[in-house]
BAFI-3210 file (N, C-alpha, C; in Angstrom, 3 decimals, decimal comma, padded with zeros to 6 digits):
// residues 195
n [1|2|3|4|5|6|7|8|9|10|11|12|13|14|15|16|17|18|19|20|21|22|23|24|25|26|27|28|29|30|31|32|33|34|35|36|37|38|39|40|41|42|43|44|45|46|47|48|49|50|51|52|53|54|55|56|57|58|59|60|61|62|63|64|65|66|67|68|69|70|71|72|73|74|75|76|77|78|79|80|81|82|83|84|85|86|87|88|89|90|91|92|93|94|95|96|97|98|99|100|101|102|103|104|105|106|107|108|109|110|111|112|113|114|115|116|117|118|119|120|121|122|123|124|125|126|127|128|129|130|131|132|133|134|135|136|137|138|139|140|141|142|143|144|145|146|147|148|149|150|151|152|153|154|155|156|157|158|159|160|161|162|163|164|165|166|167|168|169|170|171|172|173|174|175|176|177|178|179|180|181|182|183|184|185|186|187|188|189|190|191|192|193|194|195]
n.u [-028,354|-028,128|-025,141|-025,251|-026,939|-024,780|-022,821|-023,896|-024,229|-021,716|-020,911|-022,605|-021,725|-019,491|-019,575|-021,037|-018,350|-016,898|-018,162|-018,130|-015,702|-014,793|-016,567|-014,688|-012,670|-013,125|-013,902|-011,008|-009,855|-011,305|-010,931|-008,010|-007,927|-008,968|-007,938|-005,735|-006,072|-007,138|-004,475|-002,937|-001,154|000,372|-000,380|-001,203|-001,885|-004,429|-005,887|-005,058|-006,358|-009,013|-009,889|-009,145|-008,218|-005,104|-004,445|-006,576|-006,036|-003,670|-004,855|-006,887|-004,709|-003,105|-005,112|-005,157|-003,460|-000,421|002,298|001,756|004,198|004,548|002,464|002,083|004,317|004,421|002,500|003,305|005,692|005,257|005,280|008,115|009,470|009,930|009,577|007,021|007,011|009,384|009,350|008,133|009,557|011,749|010,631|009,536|010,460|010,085|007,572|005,011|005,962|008,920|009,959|008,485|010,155|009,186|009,480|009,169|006,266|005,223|003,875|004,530|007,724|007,352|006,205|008,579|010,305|009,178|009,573|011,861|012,864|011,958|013,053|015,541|019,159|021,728|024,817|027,334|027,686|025,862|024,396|022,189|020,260|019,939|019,289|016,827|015,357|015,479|014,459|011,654|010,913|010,814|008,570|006,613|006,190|005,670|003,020|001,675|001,854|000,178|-002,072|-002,568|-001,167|001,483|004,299|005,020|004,616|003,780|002,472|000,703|-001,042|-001,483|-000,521|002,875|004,421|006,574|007,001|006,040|003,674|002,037|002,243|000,566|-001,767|-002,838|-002,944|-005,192|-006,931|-006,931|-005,909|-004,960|-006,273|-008,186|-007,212|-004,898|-005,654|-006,256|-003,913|-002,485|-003,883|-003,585|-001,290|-000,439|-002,124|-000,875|001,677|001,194|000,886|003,906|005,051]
n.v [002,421|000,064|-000,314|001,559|-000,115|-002,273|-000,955|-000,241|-002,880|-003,679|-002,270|-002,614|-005,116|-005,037|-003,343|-005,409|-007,144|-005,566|-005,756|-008,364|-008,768|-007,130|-008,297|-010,681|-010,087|-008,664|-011,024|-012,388|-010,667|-010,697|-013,481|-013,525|-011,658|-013,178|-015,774|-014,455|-013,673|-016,280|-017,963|-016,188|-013,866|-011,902|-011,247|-010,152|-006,812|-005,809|-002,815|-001,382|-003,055|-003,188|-000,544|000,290|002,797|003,893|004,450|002,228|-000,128|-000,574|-000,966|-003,160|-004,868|-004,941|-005,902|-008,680|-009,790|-009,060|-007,083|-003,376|-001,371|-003,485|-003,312|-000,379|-000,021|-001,646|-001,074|000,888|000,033|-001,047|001,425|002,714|000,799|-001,324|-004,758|-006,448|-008,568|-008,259|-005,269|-006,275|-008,098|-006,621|-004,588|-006,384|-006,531|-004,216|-003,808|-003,513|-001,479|-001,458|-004,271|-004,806|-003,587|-001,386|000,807|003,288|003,964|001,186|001,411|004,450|003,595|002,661|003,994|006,180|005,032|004,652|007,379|007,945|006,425|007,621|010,552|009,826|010,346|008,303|008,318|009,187|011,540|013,377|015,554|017,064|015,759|014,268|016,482|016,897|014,466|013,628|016,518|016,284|013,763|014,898|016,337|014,745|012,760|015,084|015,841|013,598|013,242|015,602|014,179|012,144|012,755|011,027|009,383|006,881|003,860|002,373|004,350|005,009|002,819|001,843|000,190|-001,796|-003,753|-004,329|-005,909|-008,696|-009,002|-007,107|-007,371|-009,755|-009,052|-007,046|-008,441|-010,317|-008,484|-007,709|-005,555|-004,194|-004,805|-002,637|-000,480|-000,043|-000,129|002,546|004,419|003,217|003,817|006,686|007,084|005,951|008,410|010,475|010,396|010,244|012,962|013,726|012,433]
n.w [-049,101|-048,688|-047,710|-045,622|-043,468|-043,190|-042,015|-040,041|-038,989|-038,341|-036,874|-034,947|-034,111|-033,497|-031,334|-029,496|-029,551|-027,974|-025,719|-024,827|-024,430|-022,495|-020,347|-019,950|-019,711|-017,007|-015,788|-015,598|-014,168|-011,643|-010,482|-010,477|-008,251|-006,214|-006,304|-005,367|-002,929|-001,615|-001,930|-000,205|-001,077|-002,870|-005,918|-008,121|-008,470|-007,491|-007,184|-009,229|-011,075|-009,803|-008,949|-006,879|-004,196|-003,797|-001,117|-000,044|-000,987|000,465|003,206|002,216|001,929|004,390|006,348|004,908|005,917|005,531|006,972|008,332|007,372|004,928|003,643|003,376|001,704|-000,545|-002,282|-003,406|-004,951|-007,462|-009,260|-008,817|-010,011|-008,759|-007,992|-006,457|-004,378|-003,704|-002,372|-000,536|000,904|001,832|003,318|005,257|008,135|009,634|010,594|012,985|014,641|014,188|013,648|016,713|018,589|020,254|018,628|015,739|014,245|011,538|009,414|008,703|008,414|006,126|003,983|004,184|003,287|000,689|000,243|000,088|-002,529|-004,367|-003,712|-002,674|-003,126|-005,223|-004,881|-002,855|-002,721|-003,295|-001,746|-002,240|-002,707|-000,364|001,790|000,705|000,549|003,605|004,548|003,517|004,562|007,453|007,179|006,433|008,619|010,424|009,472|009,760|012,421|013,680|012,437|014,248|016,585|017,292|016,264|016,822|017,360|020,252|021,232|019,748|019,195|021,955|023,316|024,194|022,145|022,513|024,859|026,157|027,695|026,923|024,318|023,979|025,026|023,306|020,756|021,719|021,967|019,508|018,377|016,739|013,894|014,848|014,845|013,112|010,623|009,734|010,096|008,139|005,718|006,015|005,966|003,462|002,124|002,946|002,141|-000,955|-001,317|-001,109|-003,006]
ca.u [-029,080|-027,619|-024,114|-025,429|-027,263|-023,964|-022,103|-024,585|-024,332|-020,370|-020,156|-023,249|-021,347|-018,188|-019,934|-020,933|-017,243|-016,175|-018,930|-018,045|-014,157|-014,714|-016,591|-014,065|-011,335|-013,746|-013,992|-010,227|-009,582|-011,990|-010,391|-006,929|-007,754|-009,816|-006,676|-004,414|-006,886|-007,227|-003,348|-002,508|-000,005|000,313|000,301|-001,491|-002,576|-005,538|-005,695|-005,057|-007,346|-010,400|-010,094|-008,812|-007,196|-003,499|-004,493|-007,874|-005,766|-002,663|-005,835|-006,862|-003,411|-003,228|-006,243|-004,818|-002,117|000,398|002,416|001,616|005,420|004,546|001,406|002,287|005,570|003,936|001,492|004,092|006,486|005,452|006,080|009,474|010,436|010,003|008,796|006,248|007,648|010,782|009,171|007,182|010,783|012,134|009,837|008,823|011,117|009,622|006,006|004,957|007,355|010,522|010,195|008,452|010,952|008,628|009,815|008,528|004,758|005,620|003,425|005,809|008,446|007,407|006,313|009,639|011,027|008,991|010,314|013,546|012,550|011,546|014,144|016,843|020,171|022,700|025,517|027,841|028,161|024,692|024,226|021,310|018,990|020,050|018,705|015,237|014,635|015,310|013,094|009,825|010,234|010,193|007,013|005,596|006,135|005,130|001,364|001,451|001,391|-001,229|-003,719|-002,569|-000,424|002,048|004,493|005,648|003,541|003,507|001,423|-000,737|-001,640|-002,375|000,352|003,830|004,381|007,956|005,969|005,422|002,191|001,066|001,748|-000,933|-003,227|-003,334|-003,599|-005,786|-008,147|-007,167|-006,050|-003,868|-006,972|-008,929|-006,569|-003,866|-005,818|-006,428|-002,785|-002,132|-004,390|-003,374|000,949|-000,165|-002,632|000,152|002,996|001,163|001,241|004,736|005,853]
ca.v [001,844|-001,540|000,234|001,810|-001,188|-002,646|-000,567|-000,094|-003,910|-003,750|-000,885|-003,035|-006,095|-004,463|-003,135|-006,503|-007,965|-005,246|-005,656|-009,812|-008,658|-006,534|-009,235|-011,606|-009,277|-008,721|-012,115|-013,181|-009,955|-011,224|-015,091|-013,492|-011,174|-014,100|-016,713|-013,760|-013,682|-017,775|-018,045|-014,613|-013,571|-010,281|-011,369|-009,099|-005,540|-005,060|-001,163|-001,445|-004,072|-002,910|000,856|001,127|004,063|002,967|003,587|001,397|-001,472|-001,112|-001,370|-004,786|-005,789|-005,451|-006,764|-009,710|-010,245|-008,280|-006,241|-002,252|-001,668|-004,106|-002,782|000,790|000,055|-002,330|-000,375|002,141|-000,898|-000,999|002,997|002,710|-000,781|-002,902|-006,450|-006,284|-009,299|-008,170|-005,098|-007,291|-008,705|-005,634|-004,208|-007,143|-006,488|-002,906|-003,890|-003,209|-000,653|-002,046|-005,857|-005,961|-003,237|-000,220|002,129|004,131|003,243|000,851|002,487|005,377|003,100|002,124|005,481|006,618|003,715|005,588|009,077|007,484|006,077|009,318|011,689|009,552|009,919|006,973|009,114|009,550|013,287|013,725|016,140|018,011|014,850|013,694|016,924|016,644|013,657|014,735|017,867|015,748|012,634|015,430|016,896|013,877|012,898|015,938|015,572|012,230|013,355|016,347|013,508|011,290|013,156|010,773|008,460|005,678|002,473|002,258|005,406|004,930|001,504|002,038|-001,187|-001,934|-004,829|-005,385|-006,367|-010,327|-009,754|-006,167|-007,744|-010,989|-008,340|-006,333|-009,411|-010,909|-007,648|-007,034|-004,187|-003,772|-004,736|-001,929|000,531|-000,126|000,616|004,319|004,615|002,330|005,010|007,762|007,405|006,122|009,295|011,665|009,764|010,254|014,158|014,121|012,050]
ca.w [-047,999|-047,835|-047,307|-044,098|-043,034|-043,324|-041,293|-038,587|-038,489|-038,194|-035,375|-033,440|-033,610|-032,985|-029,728|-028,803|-029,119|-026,951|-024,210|-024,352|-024,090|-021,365|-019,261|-020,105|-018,789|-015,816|-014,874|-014,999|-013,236|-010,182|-010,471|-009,797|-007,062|-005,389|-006,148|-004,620|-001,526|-001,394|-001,336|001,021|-001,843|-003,483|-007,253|-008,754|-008,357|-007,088|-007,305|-011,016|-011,907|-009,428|-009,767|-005,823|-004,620|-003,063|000,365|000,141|-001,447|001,103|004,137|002,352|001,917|005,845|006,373|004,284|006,646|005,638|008,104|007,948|006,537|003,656|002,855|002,138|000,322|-001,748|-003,237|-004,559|-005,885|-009,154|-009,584|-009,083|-010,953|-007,570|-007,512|-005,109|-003,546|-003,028|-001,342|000,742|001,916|002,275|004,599|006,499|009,802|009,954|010,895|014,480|015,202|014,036|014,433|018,104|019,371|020,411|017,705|014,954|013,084|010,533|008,149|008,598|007,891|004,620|003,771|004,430|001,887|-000,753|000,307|-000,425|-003,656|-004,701|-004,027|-002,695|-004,234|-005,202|-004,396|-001,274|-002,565|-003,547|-000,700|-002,359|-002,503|001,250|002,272|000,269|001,482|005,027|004,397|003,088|005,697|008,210|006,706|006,492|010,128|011,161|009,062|010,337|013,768|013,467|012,343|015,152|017,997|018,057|015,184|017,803|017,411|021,391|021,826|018,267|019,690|023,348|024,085|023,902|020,994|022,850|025,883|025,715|028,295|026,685|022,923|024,357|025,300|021,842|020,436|021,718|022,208|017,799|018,441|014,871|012,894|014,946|014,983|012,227|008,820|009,993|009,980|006,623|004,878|006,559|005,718|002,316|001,567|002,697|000,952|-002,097|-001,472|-001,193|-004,306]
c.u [-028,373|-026,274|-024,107|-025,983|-026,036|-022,691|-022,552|-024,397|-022,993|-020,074|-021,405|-022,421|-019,916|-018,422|-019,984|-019,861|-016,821|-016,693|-018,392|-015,813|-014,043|-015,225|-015,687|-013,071|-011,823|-013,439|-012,355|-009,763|-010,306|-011,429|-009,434|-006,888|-008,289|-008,715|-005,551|-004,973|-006,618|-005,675|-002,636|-001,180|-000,641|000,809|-000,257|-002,138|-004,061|-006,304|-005,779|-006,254|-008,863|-010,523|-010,219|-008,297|-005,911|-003,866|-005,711|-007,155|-004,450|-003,462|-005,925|-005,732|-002,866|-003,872|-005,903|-003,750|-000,637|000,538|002,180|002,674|005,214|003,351|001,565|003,401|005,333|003,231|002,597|004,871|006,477|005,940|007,608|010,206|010,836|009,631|008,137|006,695|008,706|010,396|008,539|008,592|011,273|011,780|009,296|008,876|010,580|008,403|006,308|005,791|008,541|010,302|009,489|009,005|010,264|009,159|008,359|007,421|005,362|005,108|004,002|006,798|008,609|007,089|007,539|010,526|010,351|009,415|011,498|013,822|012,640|012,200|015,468|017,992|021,233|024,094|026,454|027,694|027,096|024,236|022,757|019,984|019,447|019,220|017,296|014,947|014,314|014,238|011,759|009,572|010,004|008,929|006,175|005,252|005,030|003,660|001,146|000,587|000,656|-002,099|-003,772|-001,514|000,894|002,983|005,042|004,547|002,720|002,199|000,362|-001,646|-002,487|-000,960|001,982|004,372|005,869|007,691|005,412|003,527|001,239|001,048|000,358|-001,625|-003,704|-004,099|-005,252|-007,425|-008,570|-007,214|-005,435|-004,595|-007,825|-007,879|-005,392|-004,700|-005,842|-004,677|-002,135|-002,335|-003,946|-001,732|000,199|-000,922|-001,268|001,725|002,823|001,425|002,460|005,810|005,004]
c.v [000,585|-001,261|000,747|000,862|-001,921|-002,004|-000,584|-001,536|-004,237|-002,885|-001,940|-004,539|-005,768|-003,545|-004,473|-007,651|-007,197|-005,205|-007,039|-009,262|-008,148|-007,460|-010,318|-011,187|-009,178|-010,046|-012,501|-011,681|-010,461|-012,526|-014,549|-012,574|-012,296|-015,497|-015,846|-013,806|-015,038|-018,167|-017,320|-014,632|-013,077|-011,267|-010,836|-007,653|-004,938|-003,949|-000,762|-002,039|-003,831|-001,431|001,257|001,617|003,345|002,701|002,462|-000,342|-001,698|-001,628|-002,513|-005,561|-006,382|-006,152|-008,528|-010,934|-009,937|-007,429|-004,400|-001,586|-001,986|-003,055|-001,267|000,605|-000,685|-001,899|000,899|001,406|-000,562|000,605|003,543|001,372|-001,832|-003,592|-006,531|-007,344|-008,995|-006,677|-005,404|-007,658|-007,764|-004,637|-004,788|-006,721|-004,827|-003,131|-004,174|-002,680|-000,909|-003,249|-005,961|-004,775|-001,856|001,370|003,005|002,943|002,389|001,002|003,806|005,018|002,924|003,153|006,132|006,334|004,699|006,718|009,019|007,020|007,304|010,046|011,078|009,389|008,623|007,586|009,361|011,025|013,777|014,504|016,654|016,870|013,797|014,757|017,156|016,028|013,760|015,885|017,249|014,512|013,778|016,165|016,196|013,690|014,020|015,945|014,809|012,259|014,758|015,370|012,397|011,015|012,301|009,609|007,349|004,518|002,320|003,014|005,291|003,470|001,376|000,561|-001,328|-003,169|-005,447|-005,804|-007,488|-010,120|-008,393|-006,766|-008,742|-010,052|-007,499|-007,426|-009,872|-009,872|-007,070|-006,179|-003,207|-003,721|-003,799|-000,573|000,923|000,572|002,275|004,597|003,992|003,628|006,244|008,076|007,055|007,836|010,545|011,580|010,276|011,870|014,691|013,388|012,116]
c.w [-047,503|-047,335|-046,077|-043,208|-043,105|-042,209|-040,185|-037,956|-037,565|-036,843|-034,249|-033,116|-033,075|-031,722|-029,203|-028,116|-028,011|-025,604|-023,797|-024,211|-022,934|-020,548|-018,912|-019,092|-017,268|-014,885|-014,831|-014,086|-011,624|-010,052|-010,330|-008,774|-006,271|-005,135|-005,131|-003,179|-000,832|-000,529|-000,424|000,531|-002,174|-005,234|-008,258|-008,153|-008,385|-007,809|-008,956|-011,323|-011,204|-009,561|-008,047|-005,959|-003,980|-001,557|000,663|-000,341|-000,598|002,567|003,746|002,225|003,975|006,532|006,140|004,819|006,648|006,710|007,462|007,150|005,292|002,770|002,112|001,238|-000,850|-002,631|-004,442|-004,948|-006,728|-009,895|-009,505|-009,432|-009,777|-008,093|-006,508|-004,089|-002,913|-002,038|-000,254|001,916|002,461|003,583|005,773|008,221|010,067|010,214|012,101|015,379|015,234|014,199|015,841|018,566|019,807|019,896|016,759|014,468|012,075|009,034|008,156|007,414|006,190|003,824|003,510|003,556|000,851|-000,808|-000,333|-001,950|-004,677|-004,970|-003,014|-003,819|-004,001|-005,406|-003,439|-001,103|-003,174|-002,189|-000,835|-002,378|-001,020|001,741|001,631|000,717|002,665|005,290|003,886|004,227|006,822|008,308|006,526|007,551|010,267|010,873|009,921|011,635|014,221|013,397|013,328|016,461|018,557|016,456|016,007|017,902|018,562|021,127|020,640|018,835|021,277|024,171|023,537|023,444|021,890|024,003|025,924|026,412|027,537|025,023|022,505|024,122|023,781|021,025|020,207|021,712|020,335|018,083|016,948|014,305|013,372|014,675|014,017|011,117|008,736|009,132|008,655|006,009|004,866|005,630|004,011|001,146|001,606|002,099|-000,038|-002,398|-001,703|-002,387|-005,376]
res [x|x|x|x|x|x|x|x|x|x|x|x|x|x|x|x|x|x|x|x|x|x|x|x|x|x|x|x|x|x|x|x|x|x|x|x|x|x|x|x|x|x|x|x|x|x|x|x|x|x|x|x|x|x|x|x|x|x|x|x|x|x|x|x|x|x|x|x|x|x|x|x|x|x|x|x|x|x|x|x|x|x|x|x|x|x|x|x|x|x|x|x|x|x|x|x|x|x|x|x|x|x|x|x|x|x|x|x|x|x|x|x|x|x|x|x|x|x|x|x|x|x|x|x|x|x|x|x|x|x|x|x|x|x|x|x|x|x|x|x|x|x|x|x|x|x|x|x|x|x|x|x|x|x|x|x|x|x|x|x|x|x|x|x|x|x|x|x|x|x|x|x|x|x|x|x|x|x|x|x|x|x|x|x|x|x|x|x|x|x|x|x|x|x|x]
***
């Protein structure tokens, strides 16, 4: 009797450490997403530590102020031995269709960076992973633009970003924070299909 009274005591207090460990972990998990928010730096993972999916944590990364570019390539960083910072740098000049220049989605873009990640080869004569890659960014694209008729920023937006008086008007009407996360979610959900 006192042997099981003894154990029962050991497994309930050995629940209790792990309920006070788990809040513990809880709370500095919420104190460094809320410091990563405060400062509008990526320094920890979200996605990991709240139990988002990639595209729900590359949306608040945009949200956050990140460009669309950053946001999806960042989320897949850590899966291939990035530094999320450094793809933050990496991708910067690809948000809003190239820099400003009425090109491709820049959630494409960064999309595209993970395609490359993926099944790019380091190679000159790697022929057989030039054309994979090639064969899945065009399958991505092509999803892309089934769920939104069009991969050119211009026409996804309604305005032309290289346009000093049509970039004012997006602006100022927020047209990126109405109309961008679709497209965040969107390149990172079908990214994930293809790596």
């Amino acid at each position: 009797m006192y042997y099981s009274f003894a154990a029962q005591e050991n497994v309930h207090s050995g629940y209790f450490e792990a309920r006070r460990f788990t809040r513990l972990v809880e709370t500095i998990v919420i104190s460094l997403v809320e410091i990563a928010l405060l400062s509008n730096r990526v320094i920890v993972a979200p996605a990991r530590l709240l139990a988002m999916t990639k595209a729900e944590e590359a949306v608040v990364l945009f949200q956050q102020g990140f460009n669309c570019a950053q946001a999806v390539l960042s989320v897949f960083a850590a899966d291939f031995g990035l530094e999320r910072d450094t793809a933050c740098r990496i991708s910067q000049g690809f948000g809003a269709g190239i820099g400003r220049t009425d090109d491709i989605c820049g959630s494409l873009s960064g999309a595209i960076m993970v395609i490359g990640l993926r099944y790019g080869g380091m190679r000159p004569d790697d022929t057989a992973a030039k054309e994979k890659t090639y064969a899945v960014v065009a399958e991505f694209l092509q999803q892309f633009k089934k769920l939104h008729g069009s991969v050119a920023c211009t026409d996804l937006l309604g305005y032309n970003l290289s346009d000093p008086q049509q970039f004012a008007q997006a602006k100022t009407h927020k047209v990126a924070m109405e109309k961008c996360p679709a497209f965040v979610r969107d390149a990172v959900n079908l990214v994930e299909k293809v790596v």
